[in-house]
C-alpha positions in Angstrom: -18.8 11.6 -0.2 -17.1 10.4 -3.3 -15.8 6.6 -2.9 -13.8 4.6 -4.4 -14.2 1.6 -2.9 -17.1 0.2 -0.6 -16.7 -3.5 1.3 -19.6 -5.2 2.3 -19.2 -8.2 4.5 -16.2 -9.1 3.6 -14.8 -12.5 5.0 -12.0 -15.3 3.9 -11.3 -18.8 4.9 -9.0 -21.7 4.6 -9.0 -25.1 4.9 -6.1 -26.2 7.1 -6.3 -30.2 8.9 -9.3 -30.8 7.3 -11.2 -27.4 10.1 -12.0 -24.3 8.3 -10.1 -21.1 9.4 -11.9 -17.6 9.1 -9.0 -15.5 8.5 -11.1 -12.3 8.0 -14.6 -11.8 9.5 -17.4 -10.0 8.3 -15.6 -7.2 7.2 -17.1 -3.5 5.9 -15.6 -0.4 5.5 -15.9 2.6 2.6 -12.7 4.5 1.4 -12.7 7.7 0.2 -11.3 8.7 -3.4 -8.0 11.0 -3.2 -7.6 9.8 0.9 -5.1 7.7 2.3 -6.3 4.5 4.5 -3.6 3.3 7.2 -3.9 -0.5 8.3 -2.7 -1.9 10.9 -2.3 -4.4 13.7 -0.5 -7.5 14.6 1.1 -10.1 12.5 -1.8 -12.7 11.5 -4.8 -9.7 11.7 -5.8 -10.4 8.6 -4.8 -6.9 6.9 -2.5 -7.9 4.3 -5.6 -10.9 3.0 -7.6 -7.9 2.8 -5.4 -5.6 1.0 -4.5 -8.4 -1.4 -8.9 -9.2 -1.7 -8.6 -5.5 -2.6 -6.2 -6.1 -5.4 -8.0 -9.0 -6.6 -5.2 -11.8 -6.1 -7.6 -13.2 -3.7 -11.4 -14.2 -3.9 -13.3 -13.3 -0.9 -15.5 -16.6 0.6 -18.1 -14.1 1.4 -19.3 -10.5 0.7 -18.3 -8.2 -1.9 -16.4 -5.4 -2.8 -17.9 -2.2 -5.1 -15.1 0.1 -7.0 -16.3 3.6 -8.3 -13.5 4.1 -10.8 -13.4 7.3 -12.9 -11.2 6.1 -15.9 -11.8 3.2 -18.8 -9.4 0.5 -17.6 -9.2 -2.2 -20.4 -6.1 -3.9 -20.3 -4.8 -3.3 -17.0 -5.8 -3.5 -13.4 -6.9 0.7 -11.9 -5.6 -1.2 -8.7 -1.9 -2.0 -8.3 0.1 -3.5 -4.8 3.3 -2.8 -3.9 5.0 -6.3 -2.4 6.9 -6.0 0.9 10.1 -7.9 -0.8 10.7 -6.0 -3.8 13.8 -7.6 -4.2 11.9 -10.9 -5.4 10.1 -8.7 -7.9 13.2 -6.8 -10.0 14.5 -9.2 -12.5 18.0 -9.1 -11.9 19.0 -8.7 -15.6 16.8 -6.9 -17.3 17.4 -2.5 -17.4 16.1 -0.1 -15.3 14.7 1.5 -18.1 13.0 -1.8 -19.6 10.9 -2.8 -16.7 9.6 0.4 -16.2 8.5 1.3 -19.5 7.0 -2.4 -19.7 4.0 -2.4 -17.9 2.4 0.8 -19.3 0.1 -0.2 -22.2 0.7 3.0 -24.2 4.5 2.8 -23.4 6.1 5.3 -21.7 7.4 8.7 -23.9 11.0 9.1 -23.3 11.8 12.5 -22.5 13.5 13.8 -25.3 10.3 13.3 -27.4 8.6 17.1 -28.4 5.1 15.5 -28.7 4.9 12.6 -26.1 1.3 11.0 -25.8 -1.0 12.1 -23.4 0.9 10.7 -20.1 3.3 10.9 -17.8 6.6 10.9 -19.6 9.6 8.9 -18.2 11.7 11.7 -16.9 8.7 13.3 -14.9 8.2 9.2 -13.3 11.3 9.0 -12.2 11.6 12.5 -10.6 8.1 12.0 -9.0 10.3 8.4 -7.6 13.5 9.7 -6.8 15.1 8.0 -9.4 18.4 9.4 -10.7 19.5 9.3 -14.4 21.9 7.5 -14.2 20.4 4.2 -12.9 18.2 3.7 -16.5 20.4 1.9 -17.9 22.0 -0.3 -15.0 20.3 -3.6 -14.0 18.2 -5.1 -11.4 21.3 -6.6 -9.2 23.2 -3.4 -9.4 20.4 -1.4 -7.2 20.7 -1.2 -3.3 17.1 -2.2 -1.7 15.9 1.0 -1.5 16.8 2.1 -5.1 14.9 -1.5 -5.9 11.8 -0.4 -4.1 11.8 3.0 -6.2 11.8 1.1 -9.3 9.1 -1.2 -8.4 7.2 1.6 -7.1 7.8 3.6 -11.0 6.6 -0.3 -12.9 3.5 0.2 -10.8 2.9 3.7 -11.3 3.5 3.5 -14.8 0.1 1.8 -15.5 -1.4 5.1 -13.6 -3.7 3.3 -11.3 -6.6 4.9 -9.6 -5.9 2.8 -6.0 -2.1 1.9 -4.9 -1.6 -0.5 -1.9 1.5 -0.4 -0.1 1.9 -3.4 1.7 4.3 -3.0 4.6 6.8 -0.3 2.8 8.4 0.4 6.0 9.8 -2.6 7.3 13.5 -3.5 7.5 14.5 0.1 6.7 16.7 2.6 9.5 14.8 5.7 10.7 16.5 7.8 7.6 14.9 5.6 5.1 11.3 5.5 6.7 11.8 9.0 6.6 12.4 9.2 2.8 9.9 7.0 1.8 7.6 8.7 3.6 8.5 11.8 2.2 8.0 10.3 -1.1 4.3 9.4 -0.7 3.7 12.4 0.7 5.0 13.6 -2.3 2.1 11.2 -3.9 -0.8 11.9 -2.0 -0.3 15.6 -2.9 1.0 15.5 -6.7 -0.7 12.7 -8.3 -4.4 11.7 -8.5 -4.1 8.5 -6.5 -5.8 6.7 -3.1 -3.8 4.9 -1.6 -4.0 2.2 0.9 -1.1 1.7 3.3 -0.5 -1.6 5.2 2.2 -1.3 7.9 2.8 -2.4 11.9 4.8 1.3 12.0 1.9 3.8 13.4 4.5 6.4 14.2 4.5 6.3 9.9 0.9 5.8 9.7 0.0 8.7 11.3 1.9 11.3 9.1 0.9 10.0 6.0 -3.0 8.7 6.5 -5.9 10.8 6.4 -7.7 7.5 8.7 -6.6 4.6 10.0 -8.1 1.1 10.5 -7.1 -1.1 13.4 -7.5 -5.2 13.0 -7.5 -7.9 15.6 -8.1 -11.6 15.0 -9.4 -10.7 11.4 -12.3 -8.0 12.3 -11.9 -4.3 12.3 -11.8 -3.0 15.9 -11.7 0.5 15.5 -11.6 3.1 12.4 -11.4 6.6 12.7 -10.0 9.6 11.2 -6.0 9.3 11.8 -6.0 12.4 14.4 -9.1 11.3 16.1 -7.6 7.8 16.7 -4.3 8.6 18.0 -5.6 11.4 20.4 -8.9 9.6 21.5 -8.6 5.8 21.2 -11.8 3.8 22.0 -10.8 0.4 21.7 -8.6 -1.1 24.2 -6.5 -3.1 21.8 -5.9 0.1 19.9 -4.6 1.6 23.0 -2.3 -1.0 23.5 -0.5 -1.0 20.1 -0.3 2.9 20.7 0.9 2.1 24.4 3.2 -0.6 22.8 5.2 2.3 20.3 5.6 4.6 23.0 7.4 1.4 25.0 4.8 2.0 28.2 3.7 -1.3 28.6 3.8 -2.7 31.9 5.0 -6.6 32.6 1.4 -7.7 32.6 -0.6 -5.5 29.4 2.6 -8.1 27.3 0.9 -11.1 27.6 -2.8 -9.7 27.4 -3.2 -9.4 23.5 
């Protein structure tokens, strides 16, 4: 087995009213390098505090987590996140071109260089993206919301992490779009030497894309199993109900159970 990451024990709390509040309990799992991990399960699960613990925006109150990372990463982070509202995160004036080519520390080669440094040159980014030529040199409030998540997805992969987390990618976008996006890290999984961790409620999504899937519930894992596995053979009930819940076969009283 050759990991990536291993989490021990994982758990978070807050202090709300003066009571603490154990948002994510005792949590262990081990992810495998070049895999995809699917997450999922309500709103309030606890998923999205792990993926950002992961990330490192968070401090875990107890546990830890151990990374296996192949490269030498000295001035930026081998794991990057990709928000939910990407629209917060384009600066509205600044080029395409700029914020992609700011976050690498080498800088990225523009593609009419002969000898570009070792790296992935701009062009090839953007075609790995879907990003058309055209759209370097606009700005951020001239990009519809899906070009705007293809440019925040470039910034982050312009740092060549070793562990991307997509934190709910899906949402808000029409059956076409889902469809394109997932396309694209398809396109990712197989091209590029990245894990990736995918946050998202959409299972229909998750189960294209991840090689395993984790289900949460009231901050605990409740079941994890390879992706096929799971959706054919569920063992936990509340994992039977979310997949009950996307085929719409609920009856009036499985609503009110979870």
């Amino acid at each position: 087995m050759n990991l990536i990451l291993k989490a021990e024990d994982l758990s978070y709390s807050v202090l709300q009213k003066n009571e603490e509040k154990l948002i994510l309990k005792n949590t262990s799992f081990e992810l495998e390098r070049n895999s995809v991990l699917g997450i999922s399960g309500e709103s309030g699960s606890g998923k999205t505090t792990l993926g950002k613990i992961i990330v490192g925006i968070l401090k875990p109150t107890a546990g830890k987590i151990s990374y296996y990372f192949s490269g030498n990463h000295k001035r930026v982070s081998p794991v990057q996140i990709l928000f939910q509202n990407t629209g917060e995160i384009i600066n509205p004036l600044r080029t395409i071109r700029s914020m992609i080519e700011a976050p690498s520390p080498e800088g990225i080669p523009p593609s009419r260089d002969k000898s570009p440094p070792k790296g992935e040159t701009l062009e090839k980014l953007m075609k790995i993206v879907g990003i058309e030529k055209d759209l370097l040199n606009k700005r951020g409030y001239e990009l519809s919301g899906g070009e705007q998540q293809r440019v925040a997805l470039a910034r982050v992969l312009a740092v060549k992490p070793e562990l991307l987390i997509l934190d709910e990618p899906f949402s808000a976008q029409d059956y076409e779009s889902q469809e394109n996006f997932l396309n694209l890290f398809l396109n990712l999984k197989k091209n590029l030497n990245i894990t990736m961790i995918c946050i998202s409620h959409n299972l229909r999504i998750q189960r294209k894309l991840c090689d395993e899937i984790m289900i949460m519930y009231n901050g605990e894992i409740v079941e994890m199993n390879k992706s096929k596995e799971l959706f054919e053979n569920p063992m936990h009930q509340y994992t039977k109900f979310l997949l009950k819940a996307e085929r719409y076969d609920l009856s009036y009283e499985e609503f009110g159970k979870w």
